[in-house]
C-alpha positions as CSV (number, residue, x, y, z in Angstrom):
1,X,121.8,159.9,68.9
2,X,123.9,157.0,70.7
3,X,123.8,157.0,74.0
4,X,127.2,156.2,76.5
5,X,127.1,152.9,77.5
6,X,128.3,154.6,80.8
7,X,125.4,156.9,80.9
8,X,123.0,153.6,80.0
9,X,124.0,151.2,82.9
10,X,124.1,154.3,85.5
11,X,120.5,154.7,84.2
12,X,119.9,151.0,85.1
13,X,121.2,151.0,88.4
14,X,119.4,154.0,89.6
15,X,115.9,153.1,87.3
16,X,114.3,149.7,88.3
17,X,112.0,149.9,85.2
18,X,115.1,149.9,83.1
19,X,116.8,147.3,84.7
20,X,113.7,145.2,84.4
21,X,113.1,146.5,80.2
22,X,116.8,145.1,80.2
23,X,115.6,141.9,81.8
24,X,112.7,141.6,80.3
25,X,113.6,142.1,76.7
26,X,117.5,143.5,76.4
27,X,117.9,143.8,72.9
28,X,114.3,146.6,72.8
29,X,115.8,147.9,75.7
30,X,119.1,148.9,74.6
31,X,118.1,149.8,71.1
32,X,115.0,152.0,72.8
33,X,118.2,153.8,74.9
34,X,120.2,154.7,71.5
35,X,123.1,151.9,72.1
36,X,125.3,151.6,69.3
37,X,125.4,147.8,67.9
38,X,129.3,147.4,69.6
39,X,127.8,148.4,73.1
40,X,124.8,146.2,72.9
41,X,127.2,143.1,71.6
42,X,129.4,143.7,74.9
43,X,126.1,143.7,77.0
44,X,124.5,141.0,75.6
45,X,128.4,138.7,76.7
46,X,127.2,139.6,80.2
47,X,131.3,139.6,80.5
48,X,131.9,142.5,83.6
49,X,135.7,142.2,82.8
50,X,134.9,143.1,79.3
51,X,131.9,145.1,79.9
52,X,134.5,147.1,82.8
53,X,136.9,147.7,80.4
54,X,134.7,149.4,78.4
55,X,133.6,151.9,81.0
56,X,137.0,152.4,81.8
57,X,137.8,153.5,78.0
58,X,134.8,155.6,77.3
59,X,134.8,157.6,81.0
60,X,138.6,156.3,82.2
61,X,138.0,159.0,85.4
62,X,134.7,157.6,86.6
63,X,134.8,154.0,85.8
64,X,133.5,153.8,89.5
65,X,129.8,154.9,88.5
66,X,128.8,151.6,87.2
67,X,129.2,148.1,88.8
68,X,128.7,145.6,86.3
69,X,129.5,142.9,88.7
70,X,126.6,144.6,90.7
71,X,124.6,144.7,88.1
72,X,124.9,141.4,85.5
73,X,124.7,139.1,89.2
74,X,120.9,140.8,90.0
75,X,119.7,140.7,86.1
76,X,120.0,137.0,85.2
């Protein structure tokens, strides 16, 4: 099953042992959380624009749940 890139950096923000699987070792991470090959291409850019735009098109109502400027400026 893939998993919503929405859904998979909510989990992040509100899971510190994500966030640091992520750090650690991205691709495991996001291939242990069911991403889909597109998803984990856009994550790996680190582009929030991109990565925002995204979020907006998969969830366009609650784009507000995830903060990838929040996020991709603590995981470097």
């Amino acid at each position: 099953m893939t998993t919503l890139l929405t859904d998979y950096l909510v989990d992040m923000e509100l899971d510190a042992s994500k966030a640091t699987a992520f750090r650690e070792n991205p691709g495991a991470a996001m291939a242990a959380a069911g991403l889909s090959k597109k998803h984990r291409l856009l994550l790996q850019s680190r582009n929030p624009s991109k990565i925002q735009r995204a979020v907006f098109a998969e969830r366009p109502f609650e784009a507000a749940l995830c903060r990838p400027n929040v996020l991709f400026n603590t995981i470097q």
